[in-house]
C-alpha positions as CSV (number, residue, x, y, z in Angstrom):
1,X,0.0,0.0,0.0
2,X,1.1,3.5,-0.7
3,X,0.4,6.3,1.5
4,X,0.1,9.8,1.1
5,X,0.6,12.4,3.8
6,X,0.1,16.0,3.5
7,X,1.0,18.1,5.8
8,X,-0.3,22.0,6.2
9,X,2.1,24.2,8.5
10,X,-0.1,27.7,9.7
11,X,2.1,30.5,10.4
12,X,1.2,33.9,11.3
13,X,4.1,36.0,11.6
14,X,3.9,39.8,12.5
15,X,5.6,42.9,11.0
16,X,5.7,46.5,11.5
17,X,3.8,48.5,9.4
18,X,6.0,50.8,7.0
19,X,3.5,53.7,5.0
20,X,3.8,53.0,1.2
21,X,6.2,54.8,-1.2
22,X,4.1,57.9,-3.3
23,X,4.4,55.5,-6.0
24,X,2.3,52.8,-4.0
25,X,0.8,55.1,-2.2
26,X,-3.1,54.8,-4.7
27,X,-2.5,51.1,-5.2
28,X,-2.5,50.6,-0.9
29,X,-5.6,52.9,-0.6
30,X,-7.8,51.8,-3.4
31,X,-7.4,48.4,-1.6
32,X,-7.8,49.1,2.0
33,X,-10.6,51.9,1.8
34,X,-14.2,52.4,0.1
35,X,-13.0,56.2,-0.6
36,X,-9.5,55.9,-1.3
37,X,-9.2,60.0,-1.7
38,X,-9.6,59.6,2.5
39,X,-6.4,57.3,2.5
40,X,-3.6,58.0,4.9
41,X,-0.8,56.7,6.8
42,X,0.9,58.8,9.2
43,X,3.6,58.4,11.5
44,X,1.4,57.5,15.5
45,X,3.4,59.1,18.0
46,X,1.1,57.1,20.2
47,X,2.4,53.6,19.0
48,X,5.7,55.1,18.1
49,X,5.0,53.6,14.4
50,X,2.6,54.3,11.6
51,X,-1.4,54.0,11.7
52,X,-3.6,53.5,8.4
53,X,-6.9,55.0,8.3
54,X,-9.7,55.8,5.5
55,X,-11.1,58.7,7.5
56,X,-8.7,61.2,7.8
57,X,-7.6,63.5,4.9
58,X,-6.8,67.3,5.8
59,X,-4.6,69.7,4.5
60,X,-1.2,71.1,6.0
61,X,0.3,74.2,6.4
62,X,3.9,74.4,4.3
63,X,7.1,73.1,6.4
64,X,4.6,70.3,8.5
65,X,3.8,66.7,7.6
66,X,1.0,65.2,9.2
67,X,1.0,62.8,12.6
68,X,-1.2,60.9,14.7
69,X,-1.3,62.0,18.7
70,X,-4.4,61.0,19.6
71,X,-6.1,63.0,16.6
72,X,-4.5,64.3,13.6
73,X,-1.5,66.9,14.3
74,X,1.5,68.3,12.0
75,X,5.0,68.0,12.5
76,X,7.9,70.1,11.0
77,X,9.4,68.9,7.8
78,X,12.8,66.6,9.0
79,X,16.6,68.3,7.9
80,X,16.7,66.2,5.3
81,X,13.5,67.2,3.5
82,X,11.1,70.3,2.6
83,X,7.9,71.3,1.8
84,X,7.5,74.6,0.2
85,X,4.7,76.9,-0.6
86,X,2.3,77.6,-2.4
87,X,2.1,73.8,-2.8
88,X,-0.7,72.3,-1.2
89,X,0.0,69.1,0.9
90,X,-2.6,67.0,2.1
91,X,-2.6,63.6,4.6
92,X,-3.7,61.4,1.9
93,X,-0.5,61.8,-0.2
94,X,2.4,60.8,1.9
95,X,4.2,60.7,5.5
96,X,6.6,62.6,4.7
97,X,7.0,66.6,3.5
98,X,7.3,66.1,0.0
99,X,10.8,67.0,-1.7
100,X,14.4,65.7,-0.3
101,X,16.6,68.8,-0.2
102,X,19.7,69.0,-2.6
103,X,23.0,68.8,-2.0
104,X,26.0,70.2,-2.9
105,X,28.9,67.5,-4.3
106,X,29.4,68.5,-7.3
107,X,33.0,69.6,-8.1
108,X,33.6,73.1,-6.8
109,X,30.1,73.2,-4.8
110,X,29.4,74.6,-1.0
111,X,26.6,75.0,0.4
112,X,25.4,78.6,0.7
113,X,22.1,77.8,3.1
114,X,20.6,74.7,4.3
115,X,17.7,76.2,3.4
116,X,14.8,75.2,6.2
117,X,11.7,73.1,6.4
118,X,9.7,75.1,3.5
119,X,13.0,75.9,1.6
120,X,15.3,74.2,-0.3
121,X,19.4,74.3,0.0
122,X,20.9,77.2,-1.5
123,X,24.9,76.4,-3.3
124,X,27.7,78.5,-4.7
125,X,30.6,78.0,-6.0
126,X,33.7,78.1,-4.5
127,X,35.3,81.5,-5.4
128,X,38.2,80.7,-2.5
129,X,39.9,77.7,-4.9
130,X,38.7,79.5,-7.9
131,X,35.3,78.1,-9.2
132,X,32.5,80.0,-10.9
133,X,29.3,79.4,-12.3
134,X,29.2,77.6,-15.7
135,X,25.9,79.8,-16.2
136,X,24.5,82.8,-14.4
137,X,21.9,82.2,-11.7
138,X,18.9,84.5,-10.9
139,X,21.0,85.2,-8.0
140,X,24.8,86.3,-8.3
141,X,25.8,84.8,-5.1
142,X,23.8,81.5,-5.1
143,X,21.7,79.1,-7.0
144,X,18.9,76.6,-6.1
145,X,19.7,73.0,-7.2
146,X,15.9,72.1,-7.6
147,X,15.2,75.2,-9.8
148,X,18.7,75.9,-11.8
149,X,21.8,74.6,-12.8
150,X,24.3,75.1,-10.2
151,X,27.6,73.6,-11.9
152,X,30.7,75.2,-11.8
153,X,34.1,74.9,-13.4
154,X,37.9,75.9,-12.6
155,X,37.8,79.5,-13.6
156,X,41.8,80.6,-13.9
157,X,42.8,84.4,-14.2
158,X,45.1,85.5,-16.9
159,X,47.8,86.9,-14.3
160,X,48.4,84.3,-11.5
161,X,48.6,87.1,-9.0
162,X,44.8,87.3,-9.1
163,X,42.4,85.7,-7.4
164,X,38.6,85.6,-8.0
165,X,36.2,86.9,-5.5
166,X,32.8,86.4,-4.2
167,X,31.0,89.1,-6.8
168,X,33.7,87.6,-9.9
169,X,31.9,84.0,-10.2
């Protein structure tokens, strides 16, 4: 006689909850909620994790992302990112503030601001070891990464005994 055994193994394992990316972010709501429009996932200081919910949808002030601390509340933008006016922001489109500041690597780049939670970083180009813009920025002193180019290139002066200043790049 031949047997046959199956055997079913059950297992229910746990994970923290992570908020989808933007790009998931309609696919997650139009499967978890009747109105996916009211979709959000916020960070829950409460829980000290995130929290889903097809109710809540509000609109935040620039420089805040939404949380959950007991009822809907907004927190300031993190260093790293920025959320700018006049754009609107709303709950239902991400836990985060919306853009990831700039930086400034490229070759003969410093940073002029760090710009702050509604405002993006600010660059120039290092006048002191000779760079200057490739093109001219709406600003003289400075350029904005997300808006303008902000290269620069080794500018070299026809008499070595000059150096290039701050207003010269």
């Amino acid at each position: 006689m031949f047997f046959r055994f199956l055997v079913l193994i059950h297992a229910c394992t746990a994970f923290l909850l992570q908020c989808p990316y933007p790009a998931q972010w309609s696919i997650r709501a139009r499967g978890l909620c009747p109105n996916p429009s009211k979709y959000s996932c916020l960070k829950n200081d409460l829980i000290n994790g995130y929290s889903e919910n097809c109710t809540l949808s509000d609109f935040l002030a620039p420089g805040r992302k939404g949380v959950l601390r007991g009822g809907l509340d907004a927190d300031i933008c993190s260093q790293e990112r920025y959320h700018p006016w006049p754009i609107k922001y709303y709950t239902n489109f991400s836990t985060n503030c919306i853009f990831i500041k700039s930086v400034c690597h490229e070759e003969g780049q410093v940073v002029y601001d760090k710009g702050n939670r509604s405002s993006d970083v600010t660059c120039r180009c290092d006048y002191t070891r000779g760079y200057a813009f490739i093109g001219k920025p709406r600003n003289p002193c400075f350029c904005v990464p997300s808006e303008e180019d902000c290269s620069c290139y080794l500018k070299t002066c026809v008499e070595s005994k000059y150096m290039l200043s701050s207003g010269n790049s």
